[in-house]
Backbone as a ProteinNet text record, in pm:
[ID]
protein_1_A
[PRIMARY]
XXXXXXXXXXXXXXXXXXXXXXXXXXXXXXXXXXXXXXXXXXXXXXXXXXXXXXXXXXXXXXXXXXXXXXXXXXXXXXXXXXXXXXXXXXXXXXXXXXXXXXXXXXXXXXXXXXXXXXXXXXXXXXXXXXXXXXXXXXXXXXXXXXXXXXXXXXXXXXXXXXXXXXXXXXXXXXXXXXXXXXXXXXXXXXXXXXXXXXXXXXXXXXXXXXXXXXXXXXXXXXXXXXXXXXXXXXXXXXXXXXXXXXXXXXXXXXXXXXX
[TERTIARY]
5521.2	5570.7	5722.4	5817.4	5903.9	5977.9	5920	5963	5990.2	5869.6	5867.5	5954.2	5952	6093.1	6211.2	6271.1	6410.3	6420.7	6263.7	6304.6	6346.9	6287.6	6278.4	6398.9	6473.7	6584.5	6732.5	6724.4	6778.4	6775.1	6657	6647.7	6706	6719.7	6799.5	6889.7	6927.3	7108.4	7155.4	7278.6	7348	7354.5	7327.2	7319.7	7224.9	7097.2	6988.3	6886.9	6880.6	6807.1	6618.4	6560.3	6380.5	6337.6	6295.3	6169.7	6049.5	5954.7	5800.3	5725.9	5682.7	5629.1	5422.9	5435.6	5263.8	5241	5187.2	5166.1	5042.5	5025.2	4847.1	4877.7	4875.1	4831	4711	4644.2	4520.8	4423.6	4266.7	4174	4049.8	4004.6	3950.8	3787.2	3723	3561.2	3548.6	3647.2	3619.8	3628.9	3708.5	3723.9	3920	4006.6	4126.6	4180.8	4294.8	4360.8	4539.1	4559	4722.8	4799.1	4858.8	4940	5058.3	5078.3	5258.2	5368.2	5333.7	5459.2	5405.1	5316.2	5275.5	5348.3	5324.2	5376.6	5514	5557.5	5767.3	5827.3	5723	5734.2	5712.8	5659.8	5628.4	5762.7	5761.8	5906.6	6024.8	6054.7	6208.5	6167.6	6136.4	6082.7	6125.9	6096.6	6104.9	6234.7	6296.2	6408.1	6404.6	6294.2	6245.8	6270.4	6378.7	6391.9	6343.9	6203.6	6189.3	6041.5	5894.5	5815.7	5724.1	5664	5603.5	5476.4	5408.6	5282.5	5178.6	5054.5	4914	4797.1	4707.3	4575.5	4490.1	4430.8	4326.3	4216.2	4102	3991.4	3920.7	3904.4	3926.6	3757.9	3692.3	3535.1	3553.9	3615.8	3684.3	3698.3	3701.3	3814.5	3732.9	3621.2	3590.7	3549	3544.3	3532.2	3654.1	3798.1	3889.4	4019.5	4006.3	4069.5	4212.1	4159.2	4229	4302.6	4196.6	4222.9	4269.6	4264.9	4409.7	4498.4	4524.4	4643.1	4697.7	4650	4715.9	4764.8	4718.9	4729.9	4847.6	4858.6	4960.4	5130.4	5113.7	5195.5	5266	5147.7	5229.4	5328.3	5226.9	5333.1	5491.9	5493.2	5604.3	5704.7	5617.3	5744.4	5779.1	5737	5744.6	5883.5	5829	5955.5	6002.2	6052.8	6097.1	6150.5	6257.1	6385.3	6301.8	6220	6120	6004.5	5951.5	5816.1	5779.9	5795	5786.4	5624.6	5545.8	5430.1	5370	5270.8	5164	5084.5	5029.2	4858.6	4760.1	4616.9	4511.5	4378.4	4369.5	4248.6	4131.3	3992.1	3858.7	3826.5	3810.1	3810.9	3675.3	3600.7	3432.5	3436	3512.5	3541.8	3622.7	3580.3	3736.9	3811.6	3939	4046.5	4159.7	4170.7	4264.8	4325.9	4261.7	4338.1	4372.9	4354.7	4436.6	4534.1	4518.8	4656.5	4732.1	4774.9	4830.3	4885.1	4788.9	4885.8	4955.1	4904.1	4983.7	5136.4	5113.6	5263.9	5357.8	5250.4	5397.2	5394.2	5355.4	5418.7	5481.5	5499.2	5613.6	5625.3	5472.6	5407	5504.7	5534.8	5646.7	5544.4	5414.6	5329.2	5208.7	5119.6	4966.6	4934.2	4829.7	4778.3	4590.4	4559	4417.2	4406.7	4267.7	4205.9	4044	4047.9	3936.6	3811.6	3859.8	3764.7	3663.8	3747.1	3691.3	3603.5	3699.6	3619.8	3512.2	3533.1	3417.3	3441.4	3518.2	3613.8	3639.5	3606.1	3700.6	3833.5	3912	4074.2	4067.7	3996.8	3946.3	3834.4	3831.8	3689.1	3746.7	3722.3	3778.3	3839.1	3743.5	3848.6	3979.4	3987	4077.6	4214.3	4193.1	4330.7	4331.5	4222.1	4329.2	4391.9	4397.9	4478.7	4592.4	4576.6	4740.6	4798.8	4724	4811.9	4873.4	4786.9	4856.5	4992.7	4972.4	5093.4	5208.8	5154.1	5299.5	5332.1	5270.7	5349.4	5375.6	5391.4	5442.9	5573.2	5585.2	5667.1	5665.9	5530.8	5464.1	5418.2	5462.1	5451.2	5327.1	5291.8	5085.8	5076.6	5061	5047.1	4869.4	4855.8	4686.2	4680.6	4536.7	4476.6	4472.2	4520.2	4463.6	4461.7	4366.1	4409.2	4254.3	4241.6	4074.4	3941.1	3895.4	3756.1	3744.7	3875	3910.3	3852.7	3811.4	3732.7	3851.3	3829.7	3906.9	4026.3	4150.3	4232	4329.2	4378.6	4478.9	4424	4289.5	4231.6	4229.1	4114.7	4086.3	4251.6	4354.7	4477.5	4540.5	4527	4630.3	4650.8	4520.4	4535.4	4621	4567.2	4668.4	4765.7	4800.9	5028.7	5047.4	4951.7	5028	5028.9	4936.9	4934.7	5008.9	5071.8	5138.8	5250.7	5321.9	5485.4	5550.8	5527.3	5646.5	5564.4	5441.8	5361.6	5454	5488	5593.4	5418.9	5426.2	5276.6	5342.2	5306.1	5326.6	5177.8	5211.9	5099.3	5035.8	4963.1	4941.6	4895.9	4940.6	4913.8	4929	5031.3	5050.8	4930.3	4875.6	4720.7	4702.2	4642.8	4632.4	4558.5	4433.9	4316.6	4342.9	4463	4514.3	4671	4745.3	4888.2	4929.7	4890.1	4947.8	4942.5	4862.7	4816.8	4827.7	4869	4924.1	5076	5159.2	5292.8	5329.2	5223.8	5242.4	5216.6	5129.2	5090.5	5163.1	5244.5	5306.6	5483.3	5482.4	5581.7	5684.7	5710.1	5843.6	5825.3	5745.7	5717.6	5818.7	5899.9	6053.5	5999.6	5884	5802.9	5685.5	5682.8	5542.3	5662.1	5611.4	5654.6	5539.7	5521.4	5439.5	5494.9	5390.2	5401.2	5344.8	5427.5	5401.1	5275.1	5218.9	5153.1	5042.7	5031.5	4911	4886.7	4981	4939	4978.2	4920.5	4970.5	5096.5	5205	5285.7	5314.3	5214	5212.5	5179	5140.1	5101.3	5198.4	5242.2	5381.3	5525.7	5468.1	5594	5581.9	5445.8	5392.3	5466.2	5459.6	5468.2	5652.5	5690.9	5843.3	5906.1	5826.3	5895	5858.2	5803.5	5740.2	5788.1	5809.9	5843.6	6008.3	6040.5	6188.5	6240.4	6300.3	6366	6353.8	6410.7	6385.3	6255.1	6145.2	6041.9	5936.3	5928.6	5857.8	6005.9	5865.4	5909.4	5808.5	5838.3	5824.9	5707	5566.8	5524.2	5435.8	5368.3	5303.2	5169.7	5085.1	4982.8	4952	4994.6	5016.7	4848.7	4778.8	4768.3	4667.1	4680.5	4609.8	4669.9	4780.1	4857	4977.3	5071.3	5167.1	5345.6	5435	5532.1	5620.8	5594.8	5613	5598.2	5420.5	5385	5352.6	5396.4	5425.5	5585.5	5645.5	5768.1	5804.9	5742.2	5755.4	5717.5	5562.4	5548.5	5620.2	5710.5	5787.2	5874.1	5938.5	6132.5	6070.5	5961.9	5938.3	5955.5	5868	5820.7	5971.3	6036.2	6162.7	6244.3	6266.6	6329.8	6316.8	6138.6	6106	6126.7	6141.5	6194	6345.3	6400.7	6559.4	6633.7	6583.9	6620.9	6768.3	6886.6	6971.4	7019.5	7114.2	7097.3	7108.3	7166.5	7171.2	7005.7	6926.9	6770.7	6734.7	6726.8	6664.5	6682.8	6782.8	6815.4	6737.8	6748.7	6688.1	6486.1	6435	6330.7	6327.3	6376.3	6338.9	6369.6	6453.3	6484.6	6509	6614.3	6687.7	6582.3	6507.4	6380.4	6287.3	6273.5	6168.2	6274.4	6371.4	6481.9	6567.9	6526	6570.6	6457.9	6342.9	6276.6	6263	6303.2	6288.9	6431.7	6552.8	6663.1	6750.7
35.8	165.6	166.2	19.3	43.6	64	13.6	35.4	180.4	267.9	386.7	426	428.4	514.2	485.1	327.5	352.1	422	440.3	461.5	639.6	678.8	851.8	855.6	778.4	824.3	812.8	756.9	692.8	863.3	938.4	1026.5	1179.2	1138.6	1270.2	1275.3	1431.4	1417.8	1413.5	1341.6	1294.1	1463.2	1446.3	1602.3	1687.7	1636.9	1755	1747.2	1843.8	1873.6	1901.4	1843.3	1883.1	1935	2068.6	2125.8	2149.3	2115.2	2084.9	2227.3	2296.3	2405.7	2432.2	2330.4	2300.3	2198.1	2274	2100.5	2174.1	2063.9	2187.8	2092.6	2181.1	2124.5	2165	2079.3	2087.6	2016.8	2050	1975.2	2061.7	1964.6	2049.9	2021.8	2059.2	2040.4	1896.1	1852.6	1713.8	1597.5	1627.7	1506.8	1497.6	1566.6	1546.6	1563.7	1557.2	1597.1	1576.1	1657.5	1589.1	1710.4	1643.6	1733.5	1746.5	1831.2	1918.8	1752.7	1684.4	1567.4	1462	1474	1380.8	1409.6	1517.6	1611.5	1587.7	1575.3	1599.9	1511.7	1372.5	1251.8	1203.5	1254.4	1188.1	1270.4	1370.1	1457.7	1410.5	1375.9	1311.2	1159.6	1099.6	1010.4	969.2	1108.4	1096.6	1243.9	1247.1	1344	1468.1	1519.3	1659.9	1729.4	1814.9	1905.9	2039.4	2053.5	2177.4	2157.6	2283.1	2277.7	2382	2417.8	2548.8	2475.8	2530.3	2480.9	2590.4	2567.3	2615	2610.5	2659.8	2593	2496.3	2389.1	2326.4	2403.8	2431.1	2478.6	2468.1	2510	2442.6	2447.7	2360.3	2362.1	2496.2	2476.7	2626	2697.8	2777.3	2882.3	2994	3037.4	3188.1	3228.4	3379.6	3477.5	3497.9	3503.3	3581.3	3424.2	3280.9	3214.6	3225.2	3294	3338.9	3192.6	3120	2971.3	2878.3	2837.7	2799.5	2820.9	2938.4	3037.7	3021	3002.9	3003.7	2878.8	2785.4	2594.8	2591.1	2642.1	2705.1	2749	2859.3	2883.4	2794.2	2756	2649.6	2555.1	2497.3	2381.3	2483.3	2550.5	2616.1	2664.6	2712.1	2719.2	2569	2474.9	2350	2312.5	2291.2	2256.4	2354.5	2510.1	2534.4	2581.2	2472	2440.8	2407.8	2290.7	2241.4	2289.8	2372.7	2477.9	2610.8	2604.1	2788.8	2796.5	2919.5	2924.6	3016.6	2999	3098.3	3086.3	3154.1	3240.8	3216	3216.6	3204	3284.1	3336.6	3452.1	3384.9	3453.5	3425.3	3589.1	3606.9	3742.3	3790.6	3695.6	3735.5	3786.6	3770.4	3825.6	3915.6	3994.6	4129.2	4084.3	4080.4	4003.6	4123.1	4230.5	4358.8	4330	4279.8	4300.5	4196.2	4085.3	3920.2	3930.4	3995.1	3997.9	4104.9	4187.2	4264.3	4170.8	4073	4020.5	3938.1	3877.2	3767.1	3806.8	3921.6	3946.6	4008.9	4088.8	4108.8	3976.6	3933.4	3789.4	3706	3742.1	3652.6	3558.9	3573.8	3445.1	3493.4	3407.7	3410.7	3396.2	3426.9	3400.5	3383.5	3426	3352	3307.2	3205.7	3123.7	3159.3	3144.4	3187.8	3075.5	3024.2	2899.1	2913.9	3008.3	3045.5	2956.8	2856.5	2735.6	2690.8	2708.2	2645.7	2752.5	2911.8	3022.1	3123	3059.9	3069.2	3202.6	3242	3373.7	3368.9	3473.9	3515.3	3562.6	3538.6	3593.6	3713.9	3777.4	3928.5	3994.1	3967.1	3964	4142.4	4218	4310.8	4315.9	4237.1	4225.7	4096	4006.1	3960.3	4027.8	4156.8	4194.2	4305.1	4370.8	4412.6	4297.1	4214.6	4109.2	4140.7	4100.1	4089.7	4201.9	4297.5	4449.9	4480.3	4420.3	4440.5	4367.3	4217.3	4166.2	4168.1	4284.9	4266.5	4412.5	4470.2	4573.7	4571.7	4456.1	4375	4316.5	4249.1	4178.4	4014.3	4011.6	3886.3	3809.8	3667.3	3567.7	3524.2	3498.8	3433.2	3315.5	3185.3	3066.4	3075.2	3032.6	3060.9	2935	2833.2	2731.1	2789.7	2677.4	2700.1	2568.9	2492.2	2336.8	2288.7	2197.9	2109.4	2204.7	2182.4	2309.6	2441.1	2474.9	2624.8	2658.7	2761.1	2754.2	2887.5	3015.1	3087.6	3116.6	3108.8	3183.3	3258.4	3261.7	3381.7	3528.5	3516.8	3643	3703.8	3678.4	3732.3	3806.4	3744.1	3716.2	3815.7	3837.2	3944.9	4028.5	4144	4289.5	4300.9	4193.5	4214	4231.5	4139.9	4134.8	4247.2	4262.5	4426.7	4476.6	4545.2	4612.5	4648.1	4539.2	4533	4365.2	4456.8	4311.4	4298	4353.8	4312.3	4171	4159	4101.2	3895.7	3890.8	3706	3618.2	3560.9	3459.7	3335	3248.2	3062	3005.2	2997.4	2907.1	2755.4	2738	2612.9	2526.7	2400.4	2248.8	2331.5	2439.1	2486.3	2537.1	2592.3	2660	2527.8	2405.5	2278.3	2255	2390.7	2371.2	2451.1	2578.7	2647.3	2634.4	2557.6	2549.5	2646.5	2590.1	2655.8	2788.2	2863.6	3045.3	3059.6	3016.8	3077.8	3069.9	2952.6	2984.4	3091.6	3127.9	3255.7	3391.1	3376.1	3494.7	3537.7	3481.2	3474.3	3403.6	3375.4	3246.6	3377.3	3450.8	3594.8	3655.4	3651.7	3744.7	3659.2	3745.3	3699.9	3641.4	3727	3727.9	3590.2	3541.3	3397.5	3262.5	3172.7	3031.3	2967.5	2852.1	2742.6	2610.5	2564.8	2424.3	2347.5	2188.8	2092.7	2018.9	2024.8	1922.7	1877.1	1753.6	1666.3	1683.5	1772.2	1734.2	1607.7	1569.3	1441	1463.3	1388.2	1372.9	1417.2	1374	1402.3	1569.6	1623.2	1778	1835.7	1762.3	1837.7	1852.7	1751.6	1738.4	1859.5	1887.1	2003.8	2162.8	2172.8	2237.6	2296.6	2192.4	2187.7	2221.2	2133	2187.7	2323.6	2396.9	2532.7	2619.5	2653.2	2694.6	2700.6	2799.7	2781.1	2756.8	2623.5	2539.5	2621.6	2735.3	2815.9	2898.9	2856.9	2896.1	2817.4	2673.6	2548.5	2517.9	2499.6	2404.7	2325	2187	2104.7	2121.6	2020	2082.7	1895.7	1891.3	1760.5	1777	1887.4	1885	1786.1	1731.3	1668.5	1731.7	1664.9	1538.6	1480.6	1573.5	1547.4	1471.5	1508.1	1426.2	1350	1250.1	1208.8	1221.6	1194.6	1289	1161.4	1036.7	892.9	905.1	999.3	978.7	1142	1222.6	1338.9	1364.4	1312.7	1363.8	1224.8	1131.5	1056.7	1112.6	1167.3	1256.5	1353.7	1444.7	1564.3	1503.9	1443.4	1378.3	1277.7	1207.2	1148.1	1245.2	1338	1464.3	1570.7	1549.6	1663.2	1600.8	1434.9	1335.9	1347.1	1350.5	1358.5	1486.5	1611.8	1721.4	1740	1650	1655.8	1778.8	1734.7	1850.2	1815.5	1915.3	1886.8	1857.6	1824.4	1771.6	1898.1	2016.7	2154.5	2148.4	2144.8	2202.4	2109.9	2007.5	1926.1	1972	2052.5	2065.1	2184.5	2238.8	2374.1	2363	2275.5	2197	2180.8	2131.4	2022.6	2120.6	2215.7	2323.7	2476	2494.6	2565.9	2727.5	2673	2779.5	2834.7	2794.1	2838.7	2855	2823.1	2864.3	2994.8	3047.6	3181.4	3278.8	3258.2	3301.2	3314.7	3195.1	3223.4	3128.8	3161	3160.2	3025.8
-132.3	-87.8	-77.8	-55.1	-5.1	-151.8	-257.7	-375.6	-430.5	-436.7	-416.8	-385.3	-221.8	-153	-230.1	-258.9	-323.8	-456.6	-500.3	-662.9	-665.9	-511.7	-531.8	-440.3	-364.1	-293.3	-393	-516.7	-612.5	-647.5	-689.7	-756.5	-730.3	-553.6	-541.8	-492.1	-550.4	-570	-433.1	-410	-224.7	-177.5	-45.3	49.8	27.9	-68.7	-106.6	3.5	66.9	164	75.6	132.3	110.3	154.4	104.1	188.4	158.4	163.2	162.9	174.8	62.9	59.2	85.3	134.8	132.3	217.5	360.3	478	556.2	639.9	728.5	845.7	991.7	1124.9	1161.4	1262.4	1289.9	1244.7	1238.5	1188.7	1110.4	1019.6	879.2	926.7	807.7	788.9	778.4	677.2	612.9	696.3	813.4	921.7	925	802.8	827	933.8	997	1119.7	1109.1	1124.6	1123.5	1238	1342.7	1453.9	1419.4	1508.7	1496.5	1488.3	1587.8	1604.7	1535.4	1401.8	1359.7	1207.8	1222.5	1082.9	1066.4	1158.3	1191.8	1199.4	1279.4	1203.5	1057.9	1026.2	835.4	776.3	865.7	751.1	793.4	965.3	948	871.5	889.7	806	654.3	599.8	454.1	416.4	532.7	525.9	449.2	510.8	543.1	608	601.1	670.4	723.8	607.3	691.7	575.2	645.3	625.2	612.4	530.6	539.4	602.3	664.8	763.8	739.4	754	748.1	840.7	876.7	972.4	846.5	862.9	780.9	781.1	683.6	739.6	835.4	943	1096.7	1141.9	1162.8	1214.3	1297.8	1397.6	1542.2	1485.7	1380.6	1319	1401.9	1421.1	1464.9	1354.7	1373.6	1265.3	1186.6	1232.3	1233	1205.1	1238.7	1248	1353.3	1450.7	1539.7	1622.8	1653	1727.5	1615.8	1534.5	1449.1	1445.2	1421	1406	1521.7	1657.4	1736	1757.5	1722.4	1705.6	1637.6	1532.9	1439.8	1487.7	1564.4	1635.1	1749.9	1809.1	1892	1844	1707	1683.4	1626.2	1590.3	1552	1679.1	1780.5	1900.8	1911.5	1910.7	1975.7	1856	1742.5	1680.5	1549.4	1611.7	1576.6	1417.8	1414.8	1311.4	1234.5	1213.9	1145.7	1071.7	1142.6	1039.2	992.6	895.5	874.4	887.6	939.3	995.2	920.4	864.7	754.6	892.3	884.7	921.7	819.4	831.5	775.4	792.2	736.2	703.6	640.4	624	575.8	508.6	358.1	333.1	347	339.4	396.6	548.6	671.1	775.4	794.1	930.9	920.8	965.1	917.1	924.9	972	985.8	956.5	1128.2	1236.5	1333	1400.6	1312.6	1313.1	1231.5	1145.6	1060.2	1076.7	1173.2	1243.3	1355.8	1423.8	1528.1	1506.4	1388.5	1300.5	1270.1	1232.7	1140.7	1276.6	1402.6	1493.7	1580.9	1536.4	1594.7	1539.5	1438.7	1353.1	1248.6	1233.8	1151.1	993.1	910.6	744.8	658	656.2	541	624.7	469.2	438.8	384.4	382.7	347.5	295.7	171.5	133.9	59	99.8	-6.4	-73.5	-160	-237	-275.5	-261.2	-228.7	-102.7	14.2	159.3	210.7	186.3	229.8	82.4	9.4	-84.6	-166.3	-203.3	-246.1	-410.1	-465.1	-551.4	-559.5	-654.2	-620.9	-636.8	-720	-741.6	-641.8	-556.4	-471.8	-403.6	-364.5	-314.6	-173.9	-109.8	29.9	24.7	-97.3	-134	-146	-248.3	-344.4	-227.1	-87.8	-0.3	93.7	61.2	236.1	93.6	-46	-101.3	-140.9	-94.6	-84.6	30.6	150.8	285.7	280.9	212.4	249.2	156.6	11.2	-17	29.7	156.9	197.6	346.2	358.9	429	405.6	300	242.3	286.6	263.8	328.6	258.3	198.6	132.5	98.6	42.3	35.8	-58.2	12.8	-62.8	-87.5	-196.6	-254.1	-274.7	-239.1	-321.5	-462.1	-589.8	-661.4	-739.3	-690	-726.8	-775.1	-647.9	-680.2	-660.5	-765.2	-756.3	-802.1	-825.4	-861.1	-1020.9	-1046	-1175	-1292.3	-1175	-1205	-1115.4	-1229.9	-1141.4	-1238.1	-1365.3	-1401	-1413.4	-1459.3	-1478.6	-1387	-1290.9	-1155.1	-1066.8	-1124.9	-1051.9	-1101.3	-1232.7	-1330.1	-1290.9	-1263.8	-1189.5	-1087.6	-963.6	-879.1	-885.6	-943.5	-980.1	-1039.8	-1102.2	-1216.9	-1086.6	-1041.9	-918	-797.5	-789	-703.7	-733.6	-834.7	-859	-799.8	-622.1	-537.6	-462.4	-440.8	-399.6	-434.4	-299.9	-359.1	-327.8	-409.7	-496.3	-487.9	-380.8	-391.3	-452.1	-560.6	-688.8	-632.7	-523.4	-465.1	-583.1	-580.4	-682.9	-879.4	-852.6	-988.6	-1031.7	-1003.6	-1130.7	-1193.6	-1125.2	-1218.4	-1350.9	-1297	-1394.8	-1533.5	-1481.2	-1602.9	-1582.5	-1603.3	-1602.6	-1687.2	-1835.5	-1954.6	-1936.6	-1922.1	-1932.6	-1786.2	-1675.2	-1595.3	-1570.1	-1679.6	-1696.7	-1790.1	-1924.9	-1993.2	-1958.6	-1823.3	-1770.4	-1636.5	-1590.3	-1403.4	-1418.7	-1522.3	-1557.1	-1563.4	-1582.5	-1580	-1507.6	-1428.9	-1252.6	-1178.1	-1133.6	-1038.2	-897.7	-881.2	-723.7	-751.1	-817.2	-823.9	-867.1	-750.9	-728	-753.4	-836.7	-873.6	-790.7	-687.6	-594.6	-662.4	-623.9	-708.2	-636.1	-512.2	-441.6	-532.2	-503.9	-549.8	-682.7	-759.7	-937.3	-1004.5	-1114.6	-1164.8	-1250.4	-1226.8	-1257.5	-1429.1	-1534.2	-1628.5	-1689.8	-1576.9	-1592.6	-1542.7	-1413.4	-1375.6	-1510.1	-1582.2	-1699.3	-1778.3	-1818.7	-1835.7	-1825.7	-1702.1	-1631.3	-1618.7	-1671.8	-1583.2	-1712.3	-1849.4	-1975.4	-2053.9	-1980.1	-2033.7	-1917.3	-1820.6	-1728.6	-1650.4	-1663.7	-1606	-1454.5	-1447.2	-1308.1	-1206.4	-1193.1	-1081.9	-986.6	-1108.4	-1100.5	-1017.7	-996.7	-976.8	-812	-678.2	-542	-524.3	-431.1	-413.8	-325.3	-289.8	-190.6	-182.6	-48.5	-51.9	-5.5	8	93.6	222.4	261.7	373.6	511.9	520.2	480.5	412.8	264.6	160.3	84.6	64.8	9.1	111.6	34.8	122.7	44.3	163.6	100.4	-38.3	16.2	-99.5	-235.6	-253.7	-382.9	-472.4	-376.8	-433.1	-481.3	-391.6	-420.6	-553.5	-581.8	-703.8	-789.1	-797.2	-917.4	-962.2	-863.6	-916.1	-909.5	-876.2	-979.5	-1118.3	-1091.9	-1245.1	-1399.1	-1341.7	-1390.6	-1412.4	-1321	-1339.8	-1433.3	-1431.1	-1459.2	-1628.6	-1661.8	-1807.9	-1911.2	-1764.5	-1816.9	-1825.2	-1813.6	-1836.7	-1722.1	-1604.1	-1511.8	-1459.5	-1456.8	-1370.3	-1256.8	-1194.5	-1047.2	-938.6	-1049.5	-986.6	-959	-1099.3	-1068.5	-999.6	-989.4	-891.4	-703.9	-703.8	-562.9	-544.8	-676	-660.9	-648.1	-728.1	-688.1	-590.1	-467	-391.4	-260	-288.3	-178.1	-185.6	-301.4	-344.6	-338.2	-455	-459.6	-451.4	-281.7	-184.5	-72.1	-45.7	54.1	50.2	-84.4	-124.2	-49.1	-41	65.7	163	220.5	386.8	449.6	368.2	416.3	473.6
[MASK]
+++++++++++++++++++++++++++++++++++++++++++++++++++++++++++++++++++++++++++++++++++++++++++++++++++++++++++++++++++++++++++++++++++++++++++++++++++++++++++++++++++++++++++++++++++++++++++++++++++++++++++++++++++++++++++++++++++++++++++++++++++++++++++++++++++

């Protein structure tokens, strides 16, 4: 590991700040768990400065994922500086007056995983949570990684629909990279996250797709921040990325979002 670390601290450029577009507090179905000061440790750690955060699919969630969300929040008053805070919805549940308290409370995003809660991206109570929130002006990171069968099609309408709608591409559309960089890849409003893809797809990804388009992310604690953030500088490295894009990777262009 310690090898690792020098080979990726080697890789980025001096003063580039990281920010991690894909992390989860709390505890899942599967048995995961990872807390607010556990999280903030792995990120000063690996000199992380800042974190977009999620609920895990939470055994507790309720109807509404109300008690996450609020797990959620806490860790975000607690530290602040450190986590930007999505909210989490179930579109099979009514969700319309959790996500009302969500947003006057301050929450910077949502979070939907079409997988855990068993969803189509086209499902109808789907494409209203991403009408609410791009009239909102409310960020929505989507699973679209392990298990996912469909996702540009189901996905298309929406965006036409609504192109103000800002789209974080979780683990890149892994299963369709290619046709979801030809189909989303010139939408100003859709970011593609790198978490947990293999390095060789991320190359993929990085040489068909323009620098500004692709942030950094680690699923945490699915993934870890050592061997993600190796795959995306290997990967940026094979795409001949600059030390401008690399910053812009690693911060630049998901910080245009939330400042």
């Amino acid at each position: 590991m310690a090898e690792v670390w020098d080979w990726v601290l080697s890789r980025v450029p001096p003063g580039t700040e990281i920010f991690d577009a894909h992390a989860h507090i709390g505890a899942d179905l599967d048995g995961r768990e990872m807390t607010a000061t556990g999280l903030r440790e792995r990120m000063q750690a690996a000199g992380v400065t800042r974190s977009i955060v999620f609920p895990l699919n939470d055994p507790n969630a309720r109807e509404d994922f109300s008690g996450p969300n609020d797990t959620l929040w806490e860790a975000y008053e607690a530290y602040p500086g450190f986590f930007v805070p999505f909210f989490r919805l179930n579109p099979h549940r009514p969700y319309e007056q959790e996500f009302e308290r969500c947003v006057e409370r301050g929450f910077m995003g949502l979070k939907l995983h079409p997988v855990s809660q068993d969803f189509a991206l086209d499902d109808p109570r789907a494409v209203e949570l991403f009408r609410m929130a791009a009239g909102r002006d409310l960020p929505v990171l989507i699973h679209a990684g392990f298990a996912m069968q469909r996702i540009v099609e189901p996905l298309r309408p929406t965006l036409e629909e609504y192109p103000e709608l800002r789209l974080i591409v979780g683990h890149s559309a892994m299963v369709e990279i290619l046709e979801a960089v030809r189909t989303f890849g010139e939408n100003p409003n859709v970011l593609f996250e790198t978490s947990v893809v293999k390095a060789k797809d991320l190359y993929v990804l990085m040489r068909t797709l323009a620098p500004e388009k692709v942030c950094f992310g680690s699923d945490i604690p699915y993934g870890d921040l050592p061997s993600t953030l190796h795959a995306t500088l290997t990967a940026a490295e094979a795409a001949g990325y600059s030390e401008d894009e690399l910053r812009g990777l690693l911060s630049g262009n998901i910080r245009r979002w939330f400042g």
